[in-house]
C-alpha positions as CSV (number, residue, x, y, z in Angstrom):
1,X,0.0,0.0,0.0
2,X,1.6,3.4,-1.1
3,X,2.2,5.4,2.2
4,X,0.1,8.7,2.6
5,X,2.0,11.5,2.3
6,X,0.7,13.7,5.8
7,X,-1.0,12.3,8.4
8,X,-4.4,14.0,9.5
9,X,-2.4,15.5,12.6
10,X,0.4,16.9,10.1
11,X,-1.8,17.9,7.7
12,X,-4.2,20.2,10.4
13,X,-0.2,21.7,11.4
14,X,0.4,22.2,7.6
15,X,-2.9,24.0,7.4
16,X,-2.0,26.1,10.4
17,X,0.6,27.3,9.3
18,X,0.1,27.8,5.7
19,X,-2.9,30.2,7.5
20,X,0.1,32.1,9.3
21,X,2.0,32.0,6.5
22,X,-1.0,33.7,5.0
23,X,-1.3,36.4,7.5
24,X,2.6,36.8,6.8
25,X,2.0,37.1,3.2
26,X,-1.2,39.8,3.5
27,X,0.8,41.7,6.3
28,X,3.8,42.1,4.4
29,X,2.4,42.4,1.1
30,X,0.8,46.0,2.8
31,X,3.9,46.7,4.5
32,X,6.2,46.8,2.0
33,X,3.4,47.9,-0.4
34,X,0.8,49.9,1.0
35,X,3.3,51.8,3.4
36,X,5.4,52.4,0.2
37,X,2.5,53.7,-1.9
38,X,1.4,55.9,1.2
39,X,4.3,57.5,1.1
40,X,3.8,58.8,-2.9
41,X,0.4,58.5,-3.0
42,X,-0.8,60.3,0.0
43,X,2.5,61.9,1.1
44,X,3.9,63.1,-2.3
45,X,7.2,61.5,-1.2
46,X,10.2,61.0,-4.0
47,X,11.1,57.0,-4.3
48,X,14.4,57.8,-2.1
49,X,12.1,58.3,1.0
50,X,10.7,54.9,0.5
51,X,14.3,53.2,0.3
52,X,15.6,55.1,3.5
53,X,12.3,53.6,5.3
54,X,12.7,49.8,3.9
55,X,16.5,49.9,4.5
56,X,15.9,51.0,8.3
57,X,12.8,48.5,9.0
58,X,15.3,45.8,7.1
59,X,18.1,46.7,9.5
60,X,15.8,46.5,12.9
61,X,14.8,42.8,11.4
62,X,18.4,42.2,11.1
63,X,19.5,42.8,15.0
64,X,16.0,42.1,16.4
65,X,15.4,38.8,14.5
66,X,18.2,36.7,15.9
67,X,17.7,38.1,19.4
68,X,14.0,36.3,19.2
69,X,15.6,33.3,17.7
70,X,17.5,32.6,20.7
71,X,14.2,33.5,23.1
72,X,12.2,31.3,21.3
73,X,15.0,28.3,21.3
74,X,15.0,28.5,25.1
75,X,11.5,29.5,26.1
76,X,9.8,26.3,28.0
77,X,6.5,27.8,28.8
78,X,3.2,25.7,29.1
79,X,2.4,26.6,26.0
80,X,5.2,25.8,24.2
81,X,8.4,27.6,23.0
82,X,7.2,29.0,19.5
83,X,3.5,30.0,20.4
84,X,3.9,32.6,22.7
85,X,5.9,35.1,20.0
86,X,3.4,35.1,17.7
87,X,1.7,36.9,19.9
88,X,3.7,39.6,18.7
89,X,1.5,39.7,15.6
90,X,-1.2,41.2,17.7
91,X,1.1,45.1,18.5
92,X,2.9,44.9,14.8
93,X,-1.0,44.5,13.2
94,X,-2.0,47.5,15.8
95,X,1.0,49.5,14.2
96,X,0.0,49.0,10.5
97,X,-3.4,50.6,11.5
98,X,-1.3,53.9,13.6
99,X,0.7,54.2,10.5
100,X,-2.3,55.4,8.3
101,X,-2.9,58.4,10.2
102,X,0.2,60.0,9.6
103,X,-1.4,62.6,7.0
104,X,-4.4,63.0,9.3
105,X,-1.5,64.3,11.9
106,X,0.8,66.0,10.2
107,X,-0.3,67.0,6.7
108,X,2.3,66.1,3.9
109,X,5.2,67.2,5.9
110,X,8.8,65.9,6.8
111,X,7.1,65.1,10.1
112,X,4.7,62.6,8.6
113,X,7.5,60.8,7.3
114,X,9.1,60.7,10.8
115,X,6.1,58.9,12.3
116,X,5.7,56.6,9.3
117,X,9.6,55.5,10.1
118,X,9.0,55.1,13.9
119,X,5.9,53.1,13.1
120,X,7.2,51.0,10.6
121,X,11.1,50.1,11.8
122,X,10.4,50.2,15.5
123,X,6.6,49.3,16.7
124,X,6.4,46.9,13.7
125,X,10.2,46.4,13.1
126,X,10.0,44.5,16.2
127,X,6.9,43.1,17.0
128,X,6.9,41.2,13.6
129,X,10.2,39.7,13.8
130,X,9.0,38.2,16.7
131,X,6.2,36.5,15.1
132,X,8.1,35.5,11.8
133,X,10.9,33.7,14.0
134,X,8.5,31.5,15.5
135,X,6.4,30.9,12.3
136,X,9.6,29.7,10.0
137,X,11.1,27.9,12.9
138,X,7.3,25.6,13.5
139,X,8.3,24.2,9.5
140,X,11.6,22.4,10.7
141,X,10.2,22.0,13.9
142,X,7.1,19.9,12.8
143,X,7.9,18.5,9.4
144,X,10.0,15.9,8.7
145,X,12.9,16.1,6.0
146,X,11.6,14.2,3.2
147,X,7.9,15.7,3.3
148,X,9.5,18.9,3.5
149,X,9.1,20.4,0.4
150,X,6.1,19.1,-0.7
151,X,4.7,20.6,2.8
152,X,6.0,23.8,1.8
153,X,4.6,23.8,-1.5
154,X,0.8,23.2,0.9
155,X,2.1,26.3,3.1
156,X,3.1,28.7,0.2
157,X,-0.2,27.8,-1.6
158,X,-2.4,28.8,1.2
159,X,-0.3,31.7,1.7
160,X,-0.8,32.9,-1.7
161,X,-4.4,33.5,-0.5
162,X,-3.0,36.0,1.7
163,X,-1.5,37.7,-1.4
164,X,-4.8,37.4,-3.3
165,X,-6.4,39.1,-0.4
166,X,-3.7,42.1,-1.0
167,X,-4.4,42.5,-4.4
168,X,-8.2,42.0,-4.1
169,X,-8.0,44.8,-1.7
170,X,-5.9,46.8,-4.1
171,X,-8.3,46.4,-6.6
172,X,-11.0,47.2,-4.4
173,X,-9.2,50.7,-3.4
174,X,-8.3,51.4,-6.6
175,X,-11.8,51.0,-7.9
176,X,-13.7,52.7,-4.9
177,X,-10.7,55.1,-3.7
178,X,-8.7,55.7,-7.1
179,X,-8.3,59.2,-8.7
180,X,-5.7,60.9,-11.5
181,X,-2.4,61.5,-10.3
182,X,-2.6,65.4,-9.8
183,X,0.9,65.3,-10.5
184,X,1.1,63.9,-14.4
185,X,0.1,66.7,-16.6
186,X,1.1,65.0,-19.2
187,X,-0.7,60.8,-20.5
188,X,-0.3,58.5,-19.4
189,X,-2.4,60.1,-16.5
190,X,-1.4,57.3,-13.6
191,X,-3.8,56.8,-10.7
192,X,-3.3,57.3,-6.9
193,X,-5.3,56.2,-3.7
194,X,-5.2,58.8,-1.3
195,X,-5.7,58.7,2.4
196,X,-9.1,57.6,2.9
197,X,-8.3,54.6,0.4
198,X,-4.8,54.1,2.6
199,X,-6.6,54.1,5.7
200,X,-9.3,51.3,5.2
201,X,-6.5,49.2,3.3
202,X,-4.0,49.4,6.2
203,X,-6.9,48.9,8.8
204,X,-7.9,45.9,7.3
205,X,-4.6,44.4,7.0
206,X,-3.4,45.4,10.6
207,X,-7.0,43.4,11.7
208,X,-6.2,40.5,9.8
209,X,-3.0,40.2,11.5
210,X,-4.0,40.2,14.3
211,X,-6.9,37.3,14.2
212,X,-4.1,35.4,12.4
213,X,-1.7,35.7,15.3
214,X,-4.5,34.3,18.1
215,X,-5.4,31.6,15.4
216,X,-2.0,30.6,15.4
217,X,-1.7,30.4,19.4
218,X,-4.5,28.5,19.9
219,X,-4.4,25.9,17.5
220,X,-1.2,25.1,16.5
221,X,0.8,22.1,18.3
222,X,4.2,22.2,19.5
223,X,6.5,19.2,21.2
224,X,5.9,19.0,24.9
225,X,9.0,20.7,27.3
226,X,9.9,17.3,28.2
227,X,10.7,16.1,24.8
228,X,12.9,19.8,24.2
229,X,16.3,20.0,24.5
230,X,18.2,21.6,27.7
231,X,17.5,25.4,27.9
232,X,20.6,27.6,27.7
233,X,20.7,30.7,28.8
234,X,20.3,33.9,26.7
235,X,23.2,35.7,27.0
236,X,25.7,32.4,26.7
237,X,23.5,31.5,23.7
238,X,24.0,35.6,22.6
239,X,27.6,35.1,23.0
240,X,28.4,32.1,21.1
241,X,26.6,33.7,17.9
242,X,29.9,35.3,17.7
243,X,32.2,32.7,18.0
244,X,33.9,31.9,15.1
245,X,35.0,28.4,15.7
246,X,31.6,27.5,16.7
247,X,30.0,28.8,13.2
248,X,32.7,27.3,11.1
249,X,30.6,24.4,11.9
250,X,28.0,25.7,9.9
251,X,29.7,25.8,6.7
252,X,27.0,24.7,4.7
253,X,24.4,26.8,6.0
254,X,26.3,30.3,5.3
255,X,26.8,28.9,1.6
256,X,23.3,28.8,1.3
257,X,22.6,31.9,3.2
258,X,25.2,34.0,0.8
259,X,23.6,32.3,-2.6
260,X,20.0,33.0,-0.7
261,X,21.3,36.9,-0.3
262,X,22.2,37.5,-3.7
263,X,18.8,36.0,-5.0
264,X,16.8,37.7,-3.0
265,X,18.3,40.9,-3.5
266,X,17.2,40.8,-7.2
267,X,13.4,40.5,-5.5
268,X,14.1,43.5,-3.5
269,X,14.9,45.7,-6.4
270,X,11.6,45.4,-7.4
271,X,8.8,44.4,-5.2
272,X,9.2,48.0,-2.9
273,X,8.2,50.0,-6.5
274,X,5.8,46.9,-8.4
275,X,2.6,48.1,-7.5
276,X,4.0,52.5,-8.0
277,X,4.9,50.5,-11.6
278,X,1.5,49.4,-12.1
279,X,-0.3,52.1,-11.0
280,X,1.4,54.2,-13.2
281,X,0.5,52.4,-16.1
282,X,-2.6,53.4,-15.3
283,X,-4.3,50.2,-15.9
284,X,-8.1,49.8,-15.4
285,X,-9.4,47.3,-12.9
286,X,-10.4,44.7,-15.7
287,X,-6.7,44.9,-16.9
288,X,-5.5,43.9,-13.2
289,X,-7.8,41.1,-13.0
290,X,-7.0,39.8,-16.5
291,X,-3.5,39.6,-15.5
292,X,-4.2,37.9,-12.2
293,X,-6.2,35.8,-13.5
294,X,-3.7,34.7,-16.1
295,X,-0.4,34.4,-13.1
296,X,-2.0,33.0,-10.2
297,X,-2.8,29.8,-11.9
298,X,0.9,29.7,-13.1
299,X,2.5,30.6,-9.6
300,X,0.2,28.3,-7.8
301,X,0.8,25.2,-10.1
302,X,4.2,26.1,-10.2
303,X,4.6,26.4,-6.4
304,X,3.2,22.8,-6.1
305,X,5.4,20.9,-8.7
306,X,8.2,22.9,-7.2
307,X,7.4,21.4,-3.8
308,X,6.8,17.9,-5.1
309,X,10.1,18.2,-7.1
310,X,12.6,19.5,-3.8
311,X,11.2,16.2,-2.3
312,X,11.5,13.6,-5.7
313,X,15.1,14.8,-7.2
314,X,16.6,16.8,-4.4
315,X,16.8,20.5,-3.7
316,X,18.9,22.1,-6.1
317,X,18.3,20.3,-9.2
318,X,15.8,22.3,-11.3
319,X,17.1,26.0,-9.7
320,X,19.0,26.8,-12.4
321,X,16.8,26.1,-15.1
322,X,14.2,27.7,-13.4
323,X,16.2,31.0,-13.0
324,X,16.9,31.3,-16.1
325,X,13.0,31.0,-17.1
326,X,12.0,33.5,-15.2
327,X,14.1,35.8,-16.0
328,X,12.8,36.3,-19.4
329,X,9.7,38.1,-18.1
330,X,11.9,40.6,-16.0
331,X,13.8,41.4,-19.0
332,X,10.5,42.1,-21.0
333,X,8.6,43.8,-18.5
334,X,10.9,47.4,-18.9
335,X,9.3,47.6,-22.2
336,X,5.6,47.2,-20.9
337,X,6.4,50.6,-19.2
338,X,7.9,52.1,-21.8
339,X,5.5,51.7,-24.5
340,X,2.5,51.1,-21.9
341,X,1.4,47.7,-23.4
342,X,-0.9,45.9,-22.3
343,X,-0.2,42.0,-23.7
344,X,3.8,42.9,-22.5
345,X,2.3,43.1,-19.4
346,X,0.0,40.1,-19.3
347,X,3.0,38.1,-20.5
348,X,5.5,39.3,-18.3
349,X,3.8,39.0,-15.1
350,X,3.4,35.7,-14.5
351,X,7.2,35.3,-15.2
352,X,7.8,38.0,-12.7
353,X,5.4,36.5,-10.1
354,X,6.8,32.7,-10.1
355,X,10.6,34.5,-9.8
356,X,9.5,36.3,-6.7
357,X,7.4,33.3,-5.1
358,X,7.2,29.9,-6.6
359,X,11.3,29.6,-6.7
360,X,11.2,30.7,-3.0
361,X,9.9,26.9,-2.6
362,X,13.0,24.6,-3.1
363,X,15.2,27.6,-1.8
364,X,13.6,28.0,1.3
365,X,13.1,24.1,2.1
366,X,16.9,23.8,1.0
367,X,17.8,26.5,3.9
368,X,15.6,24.9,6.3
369,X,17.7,21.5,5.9
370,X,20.5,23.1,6.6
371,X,19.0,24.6,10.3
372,X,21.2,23.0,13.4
373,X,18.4,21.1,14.8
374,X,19.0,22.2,18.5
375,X,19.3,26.1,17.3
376,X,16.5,26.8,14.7
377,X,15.0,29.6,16.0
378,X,18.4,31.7,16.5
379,X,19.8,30.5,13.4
380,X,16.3,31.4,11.6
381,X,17.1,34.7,13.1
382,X,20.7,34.6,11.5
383,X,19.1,33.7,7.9
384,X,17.1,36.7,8.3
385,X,20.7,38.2,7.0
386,X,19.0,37.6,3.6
387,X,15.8,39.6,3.9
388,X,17.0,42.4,5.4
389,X,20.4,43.0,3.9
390,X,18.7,42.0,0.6
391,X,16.2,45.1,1.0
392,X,18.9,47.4,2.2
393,X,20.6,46.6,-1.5
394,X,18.0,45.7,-3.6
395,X,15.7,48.8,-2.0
396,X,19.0,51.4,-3.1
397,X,19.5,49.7,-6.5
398,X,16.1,50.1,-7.3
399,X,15.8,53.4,-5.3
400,X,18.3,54.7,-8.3
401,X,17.5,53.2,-11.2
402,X,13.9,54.4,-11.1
403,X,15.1,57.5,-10.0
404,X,17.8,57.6,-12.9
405,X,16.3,55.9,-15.6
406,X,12.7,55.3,-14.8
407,X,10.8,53.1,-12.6
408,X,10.2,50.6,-15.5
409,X,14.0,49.7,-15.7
410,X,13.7,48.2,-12.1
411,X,12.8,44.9,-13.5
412,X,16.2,44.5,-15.6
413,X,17.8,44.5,-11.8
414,X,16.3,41.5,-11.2
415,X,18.0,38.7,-13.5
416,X,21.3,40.4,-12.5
417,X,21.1,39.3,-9.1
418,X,19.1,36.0,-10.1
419,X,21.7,34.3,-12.4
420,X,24.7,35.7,-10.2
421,X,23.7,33.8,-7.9
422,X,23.3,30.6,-10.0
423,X,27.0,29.5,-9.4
424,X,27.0,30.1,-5.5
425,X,24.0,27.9,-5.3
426,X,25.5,25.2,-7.2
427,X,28.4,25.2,-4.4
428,X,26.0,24.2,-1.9
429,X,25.4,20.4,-0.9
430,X,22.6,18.4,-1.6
431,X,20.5,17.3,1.6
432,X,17.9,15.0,-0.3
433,X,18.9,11.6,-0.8
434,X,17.6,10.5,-3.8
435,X,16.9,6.9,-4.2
């Protein structure tokens, strides 16, 4: 008889925390998109403002993230180790809804920027690390190594739901809230949402975080303390993350993390100015929905196989391939600006969308592997090296370019760093044994 694949009691943690990873997904997604858009939407801010705020935020996550890591390794509570900090989720959602008001309190001022930084890179800086650490540390945690990337493939597709939520909402705003961009004189006229449009979008999505972090506690399982390994304490735990000889160890891992870092900074070149790309195309809300409607399926079935795939023939097997793929929509979607063309568009997007998620799949199960088992929350934290260094590089490249050149050259970015990191990938070891 051909052995399931999950259990029904690793299926229901699957579930659980594809439905964080969802809340993750929709949080973020308004974060780094909503809080960016505020900024020239409703603020009038040049594109430099928004790289100074998502380098800072990216910086917090990279001191705060590690810090939880090694909390969350060596917390023995009753109700487990992991649950408690996503908890956390409940002040970062409260924060997204404070940051709307900005406008309301200051007017479109160097002041309102000041609030929008303290909201974003401290209160939610954070608070959301916090969460995150315990949500990417309950995948190693709970699933074993050979059901691991078909599990994430489950995860990333409810997730996705999260990011259909984002957009649906982004339709919705644009369709209730959207008006001509005082500020083109010229067609294309592009299209802005202005404050009251910001303010229900960011309420929502602060809300949404926050019934996702309490859905989280309360339903997701963890190990019992006596089954954990000995608790360390914080500051001997703090202090070894410097020692050299300790994280020579961990060869393998800071391959991975290095190859992860250049990848992901071709993703943060563009995803902080994506949605100030589209808007000024000044698409209609039937365009939008034509080109979701032609990606999603793509990402999602692509998301699966690449899950299934990670567990059949091994990690790192089909990355290169798959780079190089993608990148041909990133190279083409510059010209969709330029010329404002529609079926550019439609055919680039997908391309772009499975680059910035679906390849995240085999990646981010590869890295997971590589997690010492006894320190995956602080070592989680120490990944986080990727995301926020990644932002602080990508956000200034893109910063630039669309500054320089124009927004729509962002997207040529994005292969740069994708197929650079091809060969630093290839240097890292298979952990699937493939029979």
């Amino acid at each position: 008889m051909k052995e399931k694949a999950f259990s029904g009691f690793l299926l229901r943690q699957v579930i659980i925390i594809g439905i964080l990873s969802m809340g993750d997904y929709l949080f973020f997604f308004f974060e780094s998109n909503y809080f960016n858009t505020y900024l020239d939407h409703v603020l009038y801010l040049p594109e430099l403002f928004i790289s100074v705020m998502v380098s800072l935020s990216a910086t917090v996550g990279l001191i705060s993230m590690p810090l939880w890591g090694i909390a969350s390794d060596n917390a023995r509570t009753k109700f487990g180790r992991r649950r408690p900090f996503l908890l956390f989720g409940i002040l970062a959602g409260f924060g997204m809804i404070l940051y709307s008001f900005a406008y309301q309190l200051f007017g479109r001022t160097e002041t309102a920027f000041i609030w929008c930084l303290i909201i974003d890179v401290v209160l939610i800086g954070f608070t959301s690390n916090a969460f995150l650490v315990a949500e990417r540390a309950l995948i190693p945690d709970t699933i074993e190594i050979e059901k691991r990337g078909r599990a994430n493939g489950i995860i990333n597709s409810i997730s996705y739901v999260g990011l259909l939520i984002g957009v649906a909402f982004l339709l919705l705003g644009n369709e209730l809230f959207g008006i001509p961009d005082p500020r083109d004189t010229v067609p294309p006229i592009g299209t802005i949402i202005p404050q009251d449009g910001h303010f229900i979008l960011l309420s929502m999505g602060g809300i949404f975080f926050i019934v996702v972090s309490i859905i989280g506690f309360l339903f997701i399982k963890e190990k019992p303390v006596t089954e954990l390994p000995e608790k360390k304490k914080f500051f001997s735990e703090l202090k070894q993350t410097f020692n050299i000889t300790e994280l020579r160890k961990e060869k393998e891992f800071f391959k991975i993390l290095i190859a992860f870092l250049v990848f992901q900074s071709g993703i943060s070149s563009v995803m902080p100015f994506l949605f100030i790309f589209i808007f000024d195309l000044g698409l209609g809300t039937m365009d939008l929905l034509l080109g979701i409607g032609i990606a999603f399926p793509i990402v999602f079935a692509a998301t699966i196989y690449l899950g299934k795939a990670a567990d059949k023939f091994g990690r790192k097997k089909f990355v290169p391939l798959s780079i190089l793929l993608v990148s041909i929509g990133f190279f083409t979607m510059p010209f969709a600006g330029i010329f404002v063309n529609k079926i550019l568009f439609l055919f680039s997007l997908p391309f772009v969308l499975v680059g910035v998620l679906s390849l995240l799949i085999p990646l981010n199960t590869w890295s997971q592997d590589l997690l010492p088992n006894e320190k995956r929350g602080k070592f989680t934290g120490i990944f986080n090296i990727v995301n926020t260094v990644s932002q602080i590089v990508g956000s200034f490249a893109g910063g630039l370019i669309a500054t320089i050149f124009g927004i729509s050259w962002i997207f040529v970015l994005g292969p740069v760093f994708f197929i650079a990191s091809i060969p630093l990938f290839l240097k890292v070891k298979e952990t699937v044994k493939i029979k």
